[in-house]
N, C-alpha and C positions, 0 to 999 in steps of 0.2 A: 694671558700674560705670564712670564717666567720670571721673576724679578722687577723690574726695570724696562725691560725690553716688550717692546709691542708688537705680537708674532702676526705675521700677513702672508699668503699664498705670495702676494706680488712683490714682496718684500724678498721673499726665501727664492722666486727665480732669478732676482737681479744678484742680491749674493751670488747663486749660484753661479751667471754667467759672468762673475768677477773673479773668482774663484779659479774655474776652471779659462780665461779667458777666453772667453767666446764674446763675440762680439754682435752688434744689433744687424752689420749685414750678414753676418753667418745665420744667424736666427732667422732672417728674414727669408735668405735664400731656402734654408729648413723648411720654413711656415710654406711657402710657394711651391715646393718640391711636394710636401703633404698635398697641396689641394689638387695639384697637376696626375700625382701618382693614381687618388681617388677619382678626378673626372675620368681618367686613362680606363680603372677597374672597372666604374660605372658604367661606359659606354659597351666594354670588351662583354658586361653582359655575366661577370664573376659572381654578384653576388644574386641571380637570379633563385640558386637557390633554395635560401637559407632566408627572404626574406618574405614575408608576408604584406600584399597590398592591404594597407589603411584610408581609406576615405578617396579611394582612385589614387593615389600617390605608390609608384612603385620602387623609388632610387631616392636615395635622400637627399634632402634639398639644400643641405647646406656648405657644399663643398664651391667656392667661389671661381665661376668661369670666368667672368671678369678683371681678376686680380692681379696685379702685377709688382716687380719688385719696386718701381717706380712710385706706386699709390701707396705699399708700405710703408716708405721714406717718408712720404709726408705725415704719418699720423704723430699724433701726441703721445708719451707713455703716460702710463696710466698712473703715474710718479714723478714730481716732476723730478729731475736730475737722473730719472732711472731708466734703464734701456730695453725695458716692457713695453709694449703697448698690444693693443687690442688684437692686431694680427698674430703677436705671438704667442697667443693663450687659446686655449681650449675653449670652441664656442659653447654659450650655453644652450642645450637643446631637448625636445623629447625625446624619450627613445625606451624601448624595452627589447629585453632579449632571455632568451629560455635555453636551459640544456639539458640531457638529460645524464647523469651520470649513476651509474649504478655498481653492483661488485660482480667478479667473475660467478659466483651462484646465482644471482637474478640474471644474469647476463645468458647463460646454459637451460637456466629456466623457463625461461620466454625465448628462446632461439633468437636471440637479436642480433644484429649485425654490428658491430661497434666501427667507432670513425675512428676514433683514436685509441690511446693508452697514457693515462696520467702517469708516468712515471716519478715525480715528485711534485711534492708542492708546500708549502714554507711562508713563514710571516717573520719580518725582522723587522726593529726599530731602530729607528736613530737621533741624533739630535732634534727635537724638537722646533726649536728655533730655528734651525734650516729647515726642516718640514720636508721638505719636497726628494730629498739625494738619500732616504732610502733605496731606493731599488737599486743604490751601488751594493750595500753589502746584505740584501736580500739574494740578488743575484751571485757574490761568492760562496752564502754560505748554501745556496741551493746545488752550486756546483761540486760542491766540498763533498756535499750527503750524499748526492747522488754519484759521486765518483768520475765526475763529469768533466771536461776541458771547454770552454767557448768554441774551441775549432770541430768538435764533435756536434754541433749547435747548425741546423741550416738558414735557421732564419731566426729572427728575434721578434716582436712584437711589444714596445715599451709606451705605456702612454705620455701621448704627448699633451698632457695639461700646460705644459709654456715646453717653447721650443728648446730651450734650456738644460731640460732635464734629460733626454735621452742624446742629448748631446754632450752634454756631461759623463753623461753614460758611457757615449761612446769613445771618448775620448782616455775615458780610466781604461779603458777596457780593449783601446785598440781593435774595435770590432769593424770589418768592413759595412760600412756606411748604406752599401747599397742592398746589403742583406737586413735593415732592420726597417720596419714597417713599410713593407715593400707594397701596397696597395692604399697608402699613407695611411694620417691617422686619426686624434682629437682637430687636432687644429681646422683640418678638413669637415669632416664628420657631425664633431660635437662631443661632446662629453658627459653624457646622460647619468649623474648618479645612481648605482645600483645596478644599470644597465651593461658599466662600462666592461666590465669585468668577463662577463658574458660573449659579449661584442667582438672582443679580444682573442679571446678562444676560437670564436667562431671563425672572424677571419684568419685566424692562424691555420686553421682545418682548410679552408679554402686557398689560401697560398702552398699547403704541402704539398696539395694534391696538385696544382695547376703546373704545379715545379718541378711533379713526381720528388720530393724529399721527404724525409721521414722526421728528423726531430726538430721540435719549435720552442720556444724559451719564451714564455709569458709575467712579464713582469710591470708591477703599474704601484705607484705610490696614493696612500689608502689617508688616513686621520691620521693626525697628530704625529708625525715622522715615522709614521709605517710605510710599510711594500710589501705587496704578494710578491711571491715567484712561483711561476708552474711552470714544470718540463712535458709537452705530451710529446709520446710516440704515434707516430702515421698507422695503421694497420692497415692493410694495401689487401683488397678482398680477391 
């Protein structure tokens, strides 16, 4: 609590898409475009591999073949009066992921071959009570440091904990649409704490290459009105 006010993830997405007016079929069409983009990755066979088979399961099982915008429509939000609901939030799911990041000395040490290059990377806070609409000025001030423009950026990767957020995103920010989580995202996927972060990077590294593009903008809203931003570079061997 901040006062008075009673702070809630599902609280700070309906703000959010009141805010920036977005609306529940924008979000909806969002959420569907997410699960479509991921069956799309899944089949093409993208993330063969980066992932490791678990108990015979080799593609993750939560991206909704089924789905339609239609069965959206019907659902309840998870508020009543509010234009949430269940599809356009971040499934809950398991999940783990692992990277290895090290410095140019270990890196010459072990002769290892590197994927990318962290170019920057940044934590900023923001209103609390909105919670969720840091990754707006995570995102500027990461461009600031790094001396960066959005149009030097080939692809984006924002998590989509409600569909909300990187549409909000998008929208401050005038980013072409079809450049940001282009093998979709949470809403698909799931959204594994701890995990997500990870998850992120990696398929960032898998979209550059699949693109041949070099720079990727990783950006995800963390506790209590934070967001990471990472910028990596491609290294093309």
């Amino acid at each position: 609590r901040y006062g008075d006010v009673e702070v809630s993830q599902f609280n700070s997405a309906h703000m959010i898409a009141e805010k920036w007016n977005i609306s529940r079929e924008e979000m909806e069409l969002f959420a569907f475009n997410s699960h479509q983009k991921a069956i799309s990755a899944i089949e093409s066979g993208i993330f063969k591999n980066e992932i490791i088979p678990v108990n015979g399961l080799f593609d993750d099982e939560t991206p909704r073949r089924d789905t339609s915008l239609e069965r959206m429509s019907t659902l309840e939000p998870l508020i009543e009066g509010h234009s949430i609901t269940a599809a356009l939030s971040s499934q809950n799911a398991d999940g783990a992921a692992c990277l290895l990041i090290v410095s140019e000395e270990i890196l010459k040490e072990h002769n290892l071959e590197p994927l990318v290059k962290v170019s920057h990377i940044s934590v900023r806070a923001d209103d609390p009570i909105w919670m969720l609409t840091a990754p707006i000025p995570a995102t500027k001030y990461a461009l600031k440091k790094s001396g960066m423009d959005l149009s030097d950026i080939d692809i984006v990767e924002i998590n989509e904990a409600f569909a909300s957020i990187p549409l909000a995103w998008q929208k401050e920010f005038d980013y072409p649409s079809e450049k940001i989580n282009v093998h979709g995202g949470a809403i698909a996927y799931g959204h594994p704490l701890g995990a997500t972060g990870s998850m992120l990077v990696s398929m960032m590294i898998d979209a550059l290459v699949q693109q041949d593009k070099q720079l990727g903008c990783i950006v995800l809203c963390t506790a209590a009105g934070m967001a990471s931003c990472c910028i990596i570079e491609r290294i093309e061997s």
